[in-house]
N, C-alpha and C positions, 0 to 999 in steps of 0.2 A: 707379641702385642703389648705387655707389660712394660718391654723395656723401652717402646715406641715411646711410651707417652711418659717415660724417666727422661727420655733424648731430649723430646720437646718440650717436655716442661724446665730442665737445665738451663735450655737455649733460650726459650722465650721469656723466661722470668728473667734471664739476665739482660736480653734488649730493651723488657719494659722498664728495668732497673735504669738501665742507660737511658732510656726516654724521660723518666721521670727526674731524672737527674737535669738532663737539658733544661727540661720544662726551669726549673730552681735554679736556671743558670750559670751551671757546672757542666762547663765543654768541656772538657778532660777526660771523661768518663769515657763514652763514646770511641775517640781513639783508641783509648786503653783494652777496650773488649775486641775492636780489630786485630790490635796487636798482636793480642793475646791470644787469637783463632789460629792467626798462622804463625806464632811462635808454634804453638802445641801441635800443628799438623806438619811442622818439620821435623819437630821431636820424634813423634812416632813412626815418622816414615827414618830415623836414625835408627831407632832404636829394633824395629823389626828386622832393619839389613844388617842390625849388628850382632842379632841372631842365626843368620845364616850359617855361621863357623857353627857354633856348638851346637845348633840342629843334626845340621849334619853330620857333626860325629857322633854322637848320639843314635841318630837313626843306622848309621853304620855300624853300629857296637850294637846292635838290638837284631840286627840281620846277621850279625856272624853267631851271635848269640842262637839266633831261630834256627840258620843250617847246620850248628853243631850239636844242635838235639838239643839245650839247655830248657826251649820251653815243653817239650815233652817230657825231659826229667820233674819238669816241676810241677806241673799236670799228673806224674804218678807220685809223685809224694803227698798233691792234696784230692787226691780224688778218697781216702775216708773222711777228712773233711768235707767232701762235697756229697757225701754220699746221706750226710744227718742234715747238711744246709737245703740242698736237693733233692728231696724223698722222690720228687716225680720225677724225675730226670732218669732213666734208665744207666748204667754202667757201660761203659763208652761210647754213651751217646756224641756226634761230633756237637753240641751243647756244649758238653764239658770242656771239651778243647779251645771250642773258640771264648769261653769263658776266662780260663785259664790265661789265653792272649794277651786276653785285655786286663787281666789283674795283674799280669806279669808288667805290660807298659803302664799302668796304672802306681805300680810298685815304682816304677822306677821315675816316675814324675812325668812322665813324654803323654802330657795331656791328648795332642794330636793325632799319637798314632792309635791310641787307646779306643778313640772316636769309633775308629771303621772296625776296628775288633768289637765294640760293643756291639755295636749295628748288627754285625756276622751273628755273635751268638743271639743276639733276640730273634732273630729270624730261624735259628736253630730251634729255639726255645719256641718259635710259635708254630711249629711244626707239630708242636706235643700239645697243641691246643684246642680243648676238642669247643671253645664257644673263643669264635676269632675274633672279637670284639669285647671281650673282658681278660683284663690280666689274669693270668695263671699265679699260684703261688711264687714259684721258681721264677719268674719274670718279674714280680713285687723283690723278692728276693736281693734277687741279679741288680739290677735298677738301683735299689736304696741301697745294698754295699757299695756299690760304684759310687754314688752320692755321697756319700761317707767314706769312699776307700783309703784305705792304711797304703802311706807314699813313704816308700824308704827312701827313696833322693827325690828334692823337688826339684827337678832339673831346670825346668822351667824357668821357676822363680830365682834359682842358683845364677841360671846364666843371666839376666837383666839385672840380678843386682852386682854380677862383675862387668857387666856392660856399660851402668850408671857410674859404679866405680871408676872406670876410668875418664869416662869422659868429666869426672869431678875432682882427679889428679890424685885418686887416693894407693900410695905404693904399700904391697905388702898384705893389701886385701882379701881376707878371708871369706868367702862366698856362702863355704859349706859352714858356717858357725850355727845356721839355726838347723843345722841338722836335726840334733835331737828333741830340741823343743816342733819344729813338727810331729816330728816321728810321737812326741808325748799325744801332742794335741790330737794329730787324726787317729791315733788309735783309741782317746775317750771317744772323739765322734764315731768311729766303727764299733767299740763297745756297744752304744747306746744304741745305734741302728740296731742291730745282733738283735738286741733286748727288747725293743720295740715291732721288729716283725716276729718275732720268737712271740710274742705276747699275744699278739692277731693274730698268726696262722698254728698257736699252740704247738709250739716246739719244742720237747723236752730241753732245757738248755745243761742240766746234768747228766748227761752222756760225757762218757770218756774221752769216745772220738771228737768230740763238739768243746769239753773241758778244758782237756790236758792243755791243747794249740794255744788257747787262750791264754790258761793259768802261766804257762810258759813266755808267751811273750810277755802277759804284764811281769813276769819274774826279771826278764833279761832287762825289762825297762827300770823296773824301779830297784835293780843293783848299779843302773847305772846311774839313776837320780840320784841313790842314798852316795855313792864314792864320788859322784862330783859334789855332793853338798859339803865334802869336806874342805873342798877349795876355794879361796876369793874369788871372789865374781869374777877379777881379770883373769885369773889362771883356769877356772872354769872353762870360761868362752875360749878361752886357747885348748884346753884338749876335745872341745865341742866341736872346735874346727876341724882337729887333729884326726877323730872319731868318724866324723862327718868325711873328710877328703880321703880317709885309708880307707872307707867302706866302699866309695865309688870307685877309687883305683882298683880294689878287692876284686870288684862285681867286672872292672875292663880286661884286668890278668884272667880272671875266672874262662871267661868268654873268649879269649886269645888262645888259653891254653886247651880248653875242651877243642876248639875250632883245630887247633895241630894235633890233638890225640885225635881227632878224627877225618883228619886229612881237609879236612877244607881247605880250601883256596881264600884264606881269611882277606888276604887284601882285596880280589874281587868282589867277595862278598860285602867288603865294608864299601868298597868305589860305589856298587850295587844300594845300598842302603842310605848313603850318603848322599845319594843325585836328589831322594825327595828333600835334602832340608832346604834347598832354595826355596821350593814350590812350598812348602808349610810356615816359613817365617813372611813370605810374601803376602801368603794368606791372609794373617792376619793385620796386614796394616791397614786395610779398610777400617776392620770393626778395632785397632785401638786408635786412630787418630780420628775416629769420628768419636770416641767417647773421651778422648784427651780434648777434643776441640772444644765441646761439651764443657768438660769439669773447668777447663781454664778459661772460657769466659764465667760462669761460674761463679766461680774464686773472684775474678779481676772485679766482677760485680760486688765485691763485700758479700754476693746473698749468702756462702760458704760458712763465713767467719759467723753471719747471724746465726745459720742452723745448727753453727757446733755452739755457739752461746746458749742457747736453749736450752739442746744435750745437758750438756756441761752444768747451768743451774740445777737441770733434776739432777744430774748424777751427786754432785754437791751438796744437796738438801738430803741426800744418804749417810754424808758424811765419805764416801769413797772418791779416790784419788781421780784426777782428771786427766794426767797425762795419757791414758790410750786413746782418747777421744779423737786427735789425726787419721786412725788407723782403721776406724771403728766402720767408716763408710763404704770400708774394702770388706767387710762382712756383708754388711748390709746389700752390697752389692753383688757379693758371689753369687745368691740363692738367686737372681735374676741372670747373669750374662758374666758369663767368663771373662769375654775380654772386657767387660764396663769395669769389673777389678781388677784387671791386669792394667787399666790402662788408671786408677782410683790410685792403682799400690804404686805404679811409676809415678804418679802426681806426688804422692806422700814422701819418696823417694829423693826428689828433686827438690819441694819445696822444706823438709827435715832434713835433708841428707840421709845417705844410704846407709849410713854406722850412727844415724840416730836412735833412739829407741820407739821411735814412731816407723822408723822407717822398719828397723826389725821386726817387729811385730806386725806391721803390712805383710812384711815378708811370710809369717809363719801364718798368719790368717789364710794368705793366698794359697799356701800350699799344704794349710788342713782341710782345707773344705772343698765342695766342687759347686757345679752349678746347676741346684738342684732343677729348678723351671725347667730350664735348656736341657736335659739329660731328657728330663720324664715326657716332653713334647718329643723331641727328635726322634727319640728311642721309640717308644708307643706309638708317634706317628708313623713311622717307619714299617709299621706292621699293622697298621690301622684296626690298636686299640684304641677304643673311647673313654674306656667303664675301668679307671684307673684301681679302682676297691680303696686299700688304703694304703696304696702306696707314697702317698705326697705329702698324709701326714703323718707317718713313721722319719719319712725322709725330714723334713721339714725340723723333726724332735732331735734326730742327729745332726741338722747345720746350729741347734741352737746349743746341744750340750758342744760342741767343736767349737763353735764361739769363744762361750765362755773358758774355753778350757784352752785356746788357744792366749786370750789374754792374760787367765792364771798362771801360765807357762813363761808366758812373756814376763811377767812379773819376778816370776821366781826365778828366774837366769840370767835376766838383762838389767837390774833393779838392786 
């Protein structure tokens, strides 16, 4: 409902704009916002089928990953983990598993597939629900990490900024550079969640099992903040890239090789998994060429350029820098509708270029945050909870530390 009245107010402020122009005798306008509808609704009908390739290998490398037992390995390595996050959850409850699914394609960026795994386990989880109309802890839980979840590849956002890449002639293109500056940013905003349902549902957060996990990744993360800091910015963003593309090749070898220790038929497996990425990049060209339609008359209106003027003057009366202000709208936007920033970040993309620093920073905003509204509705409605408790505003606290912690990062790498 939210995002209805973001479409229509886009839309119609930019025709009244166009009207009011006529009226003052400026015909130009008018054209230009036509133009400008079916430029951007050709755009995204490009740019969705130019996801079709890396969907699909992707979803195929995630199927030979599932029948070579990789996500059941990984299921027994965090179930003591899950065991201090999830007190109600019982010890092999199938909860856990389908949980596990979804933080497994949650980890690895494949926002889509993660959808119907999350669905699985709430359903799992409302199965342990003795009042079916108010969240359970473990579903507040479940819910706000996914909102916040820690993404070691943003494939997503990886593959449309190699997509943009070419179609803007750029050779030698590094995809994976923001690797780590995600990986910094969603892991503040998964910090913060942790902290903030730990706070509400009183969860010791000093336990070993709940500790150690923690204290380890911030470890692995900030030795690799402190040994890139020794580097120029340019050499930096080159072993970021570096970092970034041997982790994902890492994660395809991984998955190849368990899939032959364990006899799998890896190629059909991958033919198998690779049929849904037509059907998922199709998916979405509805909902991004109706919010590119959107942004780009928008924009062609001037209303764009006034609202970041605004922005821009407060942010300036602080004395702080104004360059993230392009990027800033792909935030703003996550916590409503996924694709309205997927389709925010590809504007930013096109109109900065994809190796600008507005355009990077789209990038890593896109793929520290998720979409909190859309998650807490679909999910909840899906099992028709009403009585949310407070899950929307723990979640809500983690899109705002992932924000800013996504710009801070941007700052410090790209800067």
């Amino acid at each position: 409902m939210v995002l209805n009245f973001v479409w229509l107010g886009l839309l119609l402020s930019a025709f009244a704009a166009g009207a009011l122009a006529l009226a003052q005798g400026d015909m130009a306008l008018l054209p230009k916002l036509m133009t400008a509808m079916f430029d951007a609704a050709k755009t995204g009908f490009d740019i969705s089928i130019g996801l079709v390739g890396i969907m699909a290998l992707w979803l195929g490398l995630m199927k030979i990953g599932e029948r070579a037992g990789m996500v059941d390995l990984f299921a027994r390595a965090v179930n003591p983990l899950f065991r201090h996050l999830f007190p109600g959850v019982p010890r092999g409850h199938p909860a856990q598993g389908a949980m596990t699914m979804n933080i497994s394609a949650n980890l690895l960026g494949l926002d889509n597939a993660a959808t119907p795994l999350g669905l699985k386990a709430m359903q799992e989880l409302q199965a342990l629900n003795p009042k079916p109309d108010t969240a359970t802890n473990a579903q507040i839980m479940f819910l706000v990490l996914n909102t916040a979840g820690l993404t070691l590849i943003p494939t997503s956002v990886i593959a449309i900024r190699q997509t943009i890449a070419v179609k803007q002639g750029l050779v030698g293109f590094n995809a994976a550079d923001i690797f780590l500056p995600t990986l910094i940013a969603t892991a503040c905003g998964l910090l913060s969640a942790l902290i903030a349902v730990a706070v509400a549902q009183r969860i010791p957060l000093w336990r070993a099992g709940l500790l150690l996990p923690l204290v380890g990744l911030a470890a692995l993360v900030g030795a690799l903040v402190v040994w890139l800091s020794r580097f120029p910015p340019e050499q930096a963003a080159q072993w970021m890239g570096v970092i970034g593309a041997g982790f994902i090749l890492a994660v395809v070898a991984l998955f190849l090789i368990a899939g032959a220790i364990r006899r799998v038929n890896v190629y059909e497996a991958f033919v198998d998994g690779a049929k849904d990425g037509f059907g998922v990049a199709v998916q979405i060209i509805p909902y991004l060429v109706a919010m590119l339609v959107a942004i780009a008359v928008f924009r062609a209106a001037g209303l764009l350029d006034v609202l970041m003027g605004w922005i821009a003057s407060a942010v300036a009366a602080f004395g702080l820098p104004t360059d993230f202000l392009p990027a800033l709208p792909v935030g703003l936007m996550k916590v409503l509708s996924g694709s309205g920033a997927r389709g925010l970040m590809v504007d930013v993309m096109q109109t900065h270029g994809v190796e600008s620093f507005a355009g990077k920073l789209a990038a890593i905003i896109q793929g520290s945050t998720e979409t909190t509204l859309y998650v807490l509705a679909v999910y909840f409605g899906s099992v028709g909870v009403n009585r949310t408790r407070h899950a929307l505003t723990c979640a809500l606290v983690a899109d705002l530390v992932g924000l800013v912690a996504a710009i801070c990062v941007g700052y410090a790498f790209f800067k």
